[in-house]
Every structure is written in structure tokens, then in C-alpha cells.
N, C-alpha and C positions, 0 to 999 in steps of 0.2 A: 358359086362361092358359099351361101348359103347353106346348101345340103353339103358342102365338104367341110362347113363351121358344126353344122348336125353332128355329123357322121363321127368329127373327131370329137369333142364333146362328149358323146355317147364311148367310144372308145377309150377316153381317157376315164370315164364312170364307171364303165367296166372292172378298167384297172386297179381303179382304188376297192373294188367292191372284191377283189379278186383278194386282196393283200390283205383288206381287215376281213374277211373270212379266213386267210389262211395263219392270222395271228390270232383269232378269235379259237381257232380248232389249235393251235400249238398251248396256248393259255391252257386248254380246257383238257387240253392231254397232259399237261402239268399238275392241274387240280386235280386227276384222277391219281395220277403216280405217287403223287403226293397222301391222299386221301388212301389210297391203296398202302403204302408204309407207314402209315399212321394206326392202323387199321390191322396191322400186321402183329398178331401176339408175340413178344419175348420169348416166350418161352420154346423154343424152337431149335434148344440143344440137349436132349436126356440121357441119360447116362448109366453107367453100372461099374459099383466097383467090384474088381474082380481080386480077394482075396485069399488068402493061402489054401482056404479050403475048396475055392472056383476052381472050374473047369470055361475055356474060353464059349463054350458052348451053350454054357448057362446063360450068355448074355447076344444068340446072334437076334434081337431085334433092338440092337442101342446103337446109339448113335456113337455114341464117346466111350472109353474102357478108360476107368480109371483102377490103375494096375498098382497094385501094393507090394512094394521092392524092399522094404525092411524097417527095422528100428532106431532109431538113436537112445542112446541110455547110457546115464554119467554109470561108470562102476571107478571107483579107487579115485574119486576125481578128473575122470579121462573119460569123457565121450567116445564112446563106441560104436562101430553100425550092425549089424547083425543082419545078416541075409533072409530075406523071408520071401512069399510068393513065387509069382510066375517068373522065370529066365528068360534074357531078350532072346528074343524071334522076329520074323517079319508076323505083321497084322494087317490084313487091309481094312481096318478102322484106325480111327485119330485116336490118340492115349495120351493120358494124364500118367506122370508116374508119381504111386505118392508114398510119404515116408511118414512111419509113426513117429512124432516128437515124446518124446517119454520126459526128455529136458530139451530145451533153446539151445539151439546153436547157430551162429553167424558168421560163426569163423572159416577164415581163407578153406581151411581143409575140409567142413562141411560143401560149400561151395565147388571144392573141387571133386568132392564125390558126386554131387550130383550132375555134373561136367559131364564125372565118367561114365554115370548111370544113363544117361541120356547119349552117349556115343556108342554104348554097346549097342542100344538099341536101335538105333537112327542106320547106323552099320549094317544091320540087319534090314532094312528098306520102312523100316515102320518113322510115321511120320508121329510125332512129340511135338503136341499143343505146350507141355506146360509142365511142371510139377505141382504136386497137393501136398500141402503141409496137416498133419494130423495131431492138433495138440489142445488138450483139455484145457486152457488158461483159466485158471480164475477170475471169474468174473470179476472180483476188486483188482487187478491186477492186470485192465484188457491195455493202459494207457502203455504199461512196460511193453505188452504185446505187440503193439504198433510201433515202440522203438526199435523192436528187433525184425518186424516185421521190411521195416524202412530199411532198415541195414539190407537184408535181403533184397530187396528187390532193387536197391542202385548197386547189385553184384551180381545179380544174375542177369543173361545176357535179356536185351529188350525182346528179342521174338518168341522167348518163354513166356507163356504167361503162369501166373501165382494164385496159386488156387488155394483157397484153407476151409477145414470142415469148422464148423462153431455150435457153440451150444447155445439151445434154448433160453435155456437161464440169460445167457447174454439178454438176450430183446428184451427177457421177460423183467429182470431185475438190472440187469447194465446201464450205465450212459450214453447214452445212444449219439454224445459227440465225438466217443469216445469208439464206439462200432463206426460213424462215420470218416473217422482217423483211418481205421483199420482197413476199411474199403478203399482210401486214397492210396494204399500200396498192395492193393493187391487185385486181379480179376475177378476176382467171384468169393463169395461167401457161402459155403455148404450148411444151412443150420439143421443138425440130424433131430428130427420129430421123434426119432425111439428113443427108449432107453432100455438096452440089453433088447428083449422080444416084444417089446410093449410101447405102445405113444402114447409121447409129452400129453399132458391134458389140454383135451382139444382147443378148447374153447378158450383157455386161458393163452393156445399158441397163438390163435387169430386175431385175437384183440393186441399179442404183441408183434406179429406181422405187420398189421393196420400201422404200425409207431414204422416203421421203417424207412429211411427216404433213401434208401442207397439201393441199388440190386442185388437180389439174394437167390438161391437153389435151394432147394430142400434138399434131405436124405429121406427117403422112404425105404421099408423093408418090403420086400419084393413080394410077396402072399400075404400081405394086409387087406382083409375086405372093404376098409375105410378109403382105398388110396384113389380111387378112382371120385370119390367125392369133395374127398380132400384138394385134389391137382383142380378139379372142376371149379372149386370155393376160388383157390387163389389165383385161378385164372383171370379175378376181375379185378385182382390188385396191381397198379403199373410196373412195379417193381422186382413182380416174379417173372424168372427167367428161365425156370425149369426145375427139373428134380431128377437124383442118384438115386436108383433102388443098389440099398446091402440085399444080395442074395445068401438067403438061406434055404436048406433044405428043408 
């Protein structure tokens, strides 16, 4: 009786020694998964827009195409859209399609253009992340921007995501409750570093990066010597999520 009180004893020690090792190794594969996506940089979606003057070729090592499909502009008091860039096709990359805003539009019939913009191409087998909105807002003018922004985006459908480029000046001189507004409606924030063939000053852009609590992209020009130090710098900012090279020839 003895040695069968031993035996089981010992068997039941086993058991329990068997469970908290195998909760002890579930824990510690958790703290690595965990530690491993913590650890995981943002910025892990980069992109290229591809405008009127692109060829698709310019861009085969990007992740994302963001494809430039035309203008809007009041003429005679009537928003217009004016056809520009690439024509849908199939792509097998993910695409943005974006529209220059030259003026704001919210209305029912901007919305159903881009309905239609996105069915030509979808038609075609190409898969449509989102549309990018392309519009200079004055900086004292960003809080209007997030009203129409808002409007957009409780009308566009949810699996689109809302993309908009932004300028420097925003972070640099803007209120940045006010950028935070603008990021509650939308995916991503493009703020473009150039201006025409030249970058914003450097240094004054990092210091208004650093002010930023929302996620943001860049715009880079695609044969800048700087760009590779630059992507490098804002790599250590939590915020940054990647960068659009404009290509130019």
C-alpha cells in the first residue's frame, strides 16, 4: 500500500509539473508574439503615385499605386471632373485611386463618380484599397476641411479607405486639434516634404513631425539623395507609417 501511495503521489507531481510547464511555455509564446508585434515597424506599406506622366513600370518595386484619375474644378459655378492619368485595367498590385480637388465637393454626384471610378476598375480584376483626395486646404481653414471631410467618409462605402495628401505647413503652423479632427475621418495622412522639385526645410519638418499624435506618410520625390536618411530619421517616430515616392524623370 505504501509504494502504491509512492507511486501515485509521484504520478499525480508529474502531472501537475507537466501543466504548469505547458502553461508556463503557452505564457512565454505569448510574450514573444506579443513582443514580436510590438517590435513590428508601421511603416510597412510604401507606395508610388502614378501620374499623367507615369508609365506603370516606373513603379514595379511599390507596394501600393496610387493612380491619378482626374480633377475636380468649379467652372461657371458647377464642379466639373476632367479626365486625366492612367485608364482602368487589371493590376496585380493594390491601388489608391486619387482625385485632384482644385475645389471641395461632398455632394451626392461627386460621390457617385467615384462609385463609378472605382467599378471600372474593380471590373477590370484590380483590387481598390481606397480613394486619395488631393487638395491644398489652407492651413486656417483645416477645421472646414474636416467638415467636409466627415461628410465624405459617412458616404463612402466602409471598405474604401480615405486617403488625403497634406501639407507641411499644416504640422508646421496648423492646430494640431485640428489635424487630429482630420485624421478621425480619414485613413492616412500624405504630408508631401517637396515643394515643386525641392524639400520642405529639413529640419523645421522634424521638429513638426515630433508634434504629431496621429499616424502619418510622407510624400518623397523619387531621386532625392536625402530620402534614404530621411525614411531612416522617421523610422524612430511611432507615428510614421510609411512614404509615396512622386516620380519624376
Amino acid at each position: 500500500m505504501l509504494c502504491e501511495r509512492i507511486y501515485n503521489h509521484f504520478k499525480q507531481d508529474v502531472y501537475i509539473n507537466r501543466h504548469i510547464k505547458y502553461i508556463a511555455f503557452l505564457f512565454a509564446m505569448f510574450l514573444a508574439i506579443t513582443i514580436f508585434h510590438i517590435n513590428q515597424p508601421k511603416n510597412n506599406s510604401n507606395g508610388s503615385w502614378i501620374w499623367s506622366h507615369n508609365k506603370l513600370s516606373d513603379a514595379i518595386d511599390t507596394d501600393v499605386l496610387y493612380i491619378m484619375q482626374g480633377a475636380i474644378s468649379k467652372v461657371d459655378n458647377i464642379n466639373q471632373f476632367y479626365n486625366q492619368g492612367l485608364r482602368a485595367r487589371f493590376i496585380d498590385k493594390n491601388v489608391y485611386l486619387v482625385l485632384r480637388m482644385n475645389t471641395l465637393d461632398d455632394s451626392d454626384d461627386f460621390l457617385n463618380l467615384i462609385d463609378n471610378l472605382i467599378w471600372q476598375w474593380e471590373i477590370k480584376g484590380t483590387t481598390i484599397l481606397g480613394i486619395q483626395l488631393d487638395y491644398d486646404s489652407a492651413t486656417l481653414k483645416l477645421a472646414s476641411y474636416a467638415t467636409k471631410l466627415e461628410t465624405i467618409r459617412s458616404k463612402l462605402p466602409s471598405k474604401y479607405k480615405l486617403s488625403i495628401t497634406g501639407l507641411m505647413d499644416w504640422l508646421v503652423s496648423g492646430n494640431i486639434s485640428e489635424l487630429e479632427s482630420i485624421s478621425n475621418f480619414t485613413d492616412e495622412i500624405v504630408f508631401q516634404l517637396y515643394q515643386i522639385n525641392n524639400y520642405y526645410n529639413l529640419n523645421q519638418a522634424f521638429v513638426a513631425f515630433n508634434k504629431a499624435t496621429f499616424d502619418f506618410k510622407v510624400g518623397l520625390l523619387n531621386n532625392h539623395h536625402e530620402n534614404s536618411t530621411i525614411v531612416n530619421n522617421l523610422r524612430e517616430l511611432p507615428n510614421f507609417t510609411g512614404y509615396i515616392k512622386f516620380i519624376i524623370k
